[in-house]
C-alpha angles and dihedrals in degrees: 000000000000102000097239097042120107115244123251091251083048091052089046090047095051098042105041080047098054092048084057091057101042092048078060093045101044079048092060099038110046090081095053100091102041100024095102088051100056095038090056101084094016111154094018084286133101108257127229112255093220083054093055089046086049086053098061100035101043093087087060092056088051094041098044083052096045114037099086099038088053083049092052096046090048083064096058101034102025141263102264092054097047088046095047092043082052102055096040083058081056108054089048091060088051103050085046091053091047093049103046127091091197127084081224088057092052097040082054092042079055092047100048086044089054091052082061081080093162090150100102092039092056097045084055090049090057082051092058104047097044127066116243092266088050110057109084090055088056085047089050100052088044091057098045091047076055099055090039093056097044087052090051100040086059094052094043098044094071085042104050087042096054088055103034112004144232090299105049082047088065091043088058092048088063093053087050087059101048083039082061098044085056090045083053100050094033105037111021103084107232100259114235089216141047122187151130118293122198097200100045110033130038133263113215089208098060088045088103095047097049091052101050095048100105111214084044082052090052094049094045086056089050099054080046093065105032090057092043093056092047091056095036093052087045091065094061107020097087092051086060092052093049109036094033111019088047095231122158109238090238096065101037079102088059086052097046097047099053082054103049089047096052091045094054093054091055103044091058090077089046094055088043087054094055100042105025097043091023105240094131101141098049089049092047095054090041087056089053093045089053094048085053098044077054091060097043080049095053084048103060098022108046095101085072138054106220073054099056092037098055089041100054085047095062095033077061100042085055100042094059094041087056096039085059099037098041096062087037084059095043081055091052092044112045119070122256095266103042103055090109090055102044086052103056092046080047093058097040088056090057102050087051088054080056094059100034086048097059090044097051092037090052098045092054091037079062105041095030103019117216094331093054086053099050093036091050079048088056097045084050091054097049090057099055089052084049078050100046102047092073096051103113111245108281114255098237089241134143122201120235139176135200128191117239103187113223123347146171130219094260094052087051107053079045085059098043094048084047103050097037084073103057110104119254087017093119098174122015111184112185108206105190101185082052094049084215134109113226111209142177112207142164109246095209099058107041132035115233095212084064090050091052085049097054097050087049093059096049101050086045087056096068096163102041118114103205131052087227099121133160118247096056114183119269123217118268115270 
């Protein structure tokens, strides 16, 4: 077997993964585009706006809440129970949500679907079932299964809703859910063993650390706003397609496809741009200063369809190129051993932006009507570039981790003088109880196979004295 490659049972474990989160994802976001439609007259009464913002944003406040804990009981009882027990939260909020004839019932059916935060215990589960090298690529399937299902979800939700109804959709988000407990049982191999892992799950301890640091504040504010626009701007926005566009509810999910697919095709050069030729930061703020010039589209053009069409476009354009670069930059940020850490506190500032995001668009749907919603989303917008400008310019560095086996103090200081040396190695963090090395490194200076040699030799060298070892890394071609 080539010696990067993943092995088959990794494969199987990434991608069978990743089918169990998007099945959750497409669940919770289905609704997202003809929710506020169907909650409007819900019960034979008119609806509180503020009610139908709460309705879509409730799942963020039990997710952010829940997620860490779920991943830290996963530790203790194992991955498969805490999973399973998750999804099964979710398909009873879903079958809650389906059944009910209240806008209560179905704030307390997303709710219920939110507590169901299996997303840390699935990102450990990855861990355990994918050697140190090969984690990034597991982590990289898992988050585009997660773009590709909200993009569809968005495109299916209108349709779906056009043949069966909001009801049946929840209906079918319940079936998603017990689709992913079998995927679990019949797909995900039984890992043989269970532990902490430092770049996927979060430490408690280093909860302080990570939030004071200043550029991983700035982006967790970031991934706060951007989600709380989207969902802000999603509980108006099919009101502007029906009652000014002039778009028949039924084929809102044929709109919003075409420009999603177009906006994914257009944001690929600009990520190349920020990581390939290392503008990331310029790229980053121009992102933020599109997403803001959408809503201020929105604003002044949603009375018209060419309008709505060319500003979505761009708010898309914008959203992909944030949802790539955000995580990129927590990467760059955070120091070697507290990836893990800075990510969870990453994700639960984005489900709170969720939340925050359908109570805040509801309220101002309600007060301001459409144009309060998209010019708060442009206010928004226009803080977080106010925010961003001051983030020091990201270090072009990857992390990557390599497993030592067992080692004493003594062989891992022996590891980390050794490796500090090597040229375009920036952080090098020794976890012994991990019986892995954390590193930051620059990928186009040094190869991570030699890395992975070097490290080889010096563990296997128990009784040598000095980190001097044949076999030094050579610089990336």
């Amino acid at each position: 077997m080539e010696q990067n490659a993943m092995s088959p049972q990794e494969r199987r474990a990434a991608f069978s993964l990743a089918g169990i989160f998007s099945f959750r994802m497409m669940g919770l976001f289905m609704i997202l585009p003809v929710f506020s439609l169907y909650a409007e007259d819900l019960g034979g009464s008119k609806t509180a706006p503020v009610l139908i913002g709460l309705a879509i944003g409730i799942y963020g406040l039990t997710q952010a809440l829940l997620q860490i804990p779920f991943g830290m009981l996963s530790d203790r009882i194992g991955r498969k129970p805490v999973i399973t027990a998750g999804l099964l939260l979710f398909a009873a909020g879903s079958v809650l949500a389906a059944t009910t004839d209240s806008i209560t019932g179905i704030i307390i059916g997303r709710a219920l679907q939110g507590s169901g935060a299996i997303a840390a215990a699935v990102m450990a589960m990855a861990a355990d079932l994918t050697r140190e090298e090969h984690r990034t690529k597991a982590m990289a399937v898992i988050g585009m299964s997660i773009g590709l299902s909200f993009a569809l979800s968005l495109a299916l939700g209108p349709i779906l809703n056009s043949w069966v109804g909001v009801p049946c959709i929840f209906w079918l988000t319940a079936l998603l859910a017990l689709g992913g407990i079998a995927l679990l049982y019949f797909a995900v191999p039984a890992p043989v063993h269970s532990g902490f892992h430092r770049d996927t799950e979060a430490d408690p301890t280093l909860f302080s650390t990570v939030i004071k640091n200043r550029d991983l504040l700035r982006l967790d504010s970031g991934i706060f706003l951007l989600h709380m626009m989207l969902t802000a701007s999603f509980v108006v926005l099919p009101f502007a397609l029906r009652d000014y566009a002039g778009i028949a509810t039924a084929h809102h999910g044929y709109f919003y496809l075409p420009v999603l697919l177009v906006s994914l095709v257009l944001m690929v050069p600009l990520v190349i741009v920020a990581e390939k030729r290392r503008r990331i930061k310029a790229v980053f703020l121009s992102a933020i200063l599109l997403l803001g010039v959408s809503e201020l589209g929105l604003l002044l053009f949603f009375r018209h369809i060419s309008g709505i069409v060319i500003s979505l476009l761009l708010f898309f354009i914008a959203f992909n190129v944030l949802e790539a670069l955000l995580p990129s930059l927590i990467v760059k940020y955070a120091p070697a051993e507290m990836k893990g850490t800075a990510m969870g506190v990453y994700s639960t500032s984005q489900f709170l932006g969720a939340f925050i995001g359908g109570v805040v668009g509801g309220s101002l749907y309600g007060f301001a009507g459409l144009p309060g919603v998209f010019g708060g989303c442009a206010l928004a917008a226009g803080l977080w570039l106010w925010l961003a400008r001051g983030m020091s310019s990201p270090r072009y560095l990857s992390s990557h981790m390599i497993n030592t086996g067992p080692i004493d103090a003594g062989r891992a200081a022996s590891i980390e003088a050794g490796l500090a040396t090597v040229e375009g190695v920036e952080e090098v963090v020794c976890i012994i109880a991990d019986e892995v090395v954390y590193l930051k490194i620059d990928s186009q200076v040094v190869e991570k196979a030699a890395l992975e040699r070097r490290v080889q030799q010096m563990t296997a060298l128990a009784g040598s004295e000095s980190p001097d070892v044949p076999g030094d890394p050579q610089p990336a071609s």
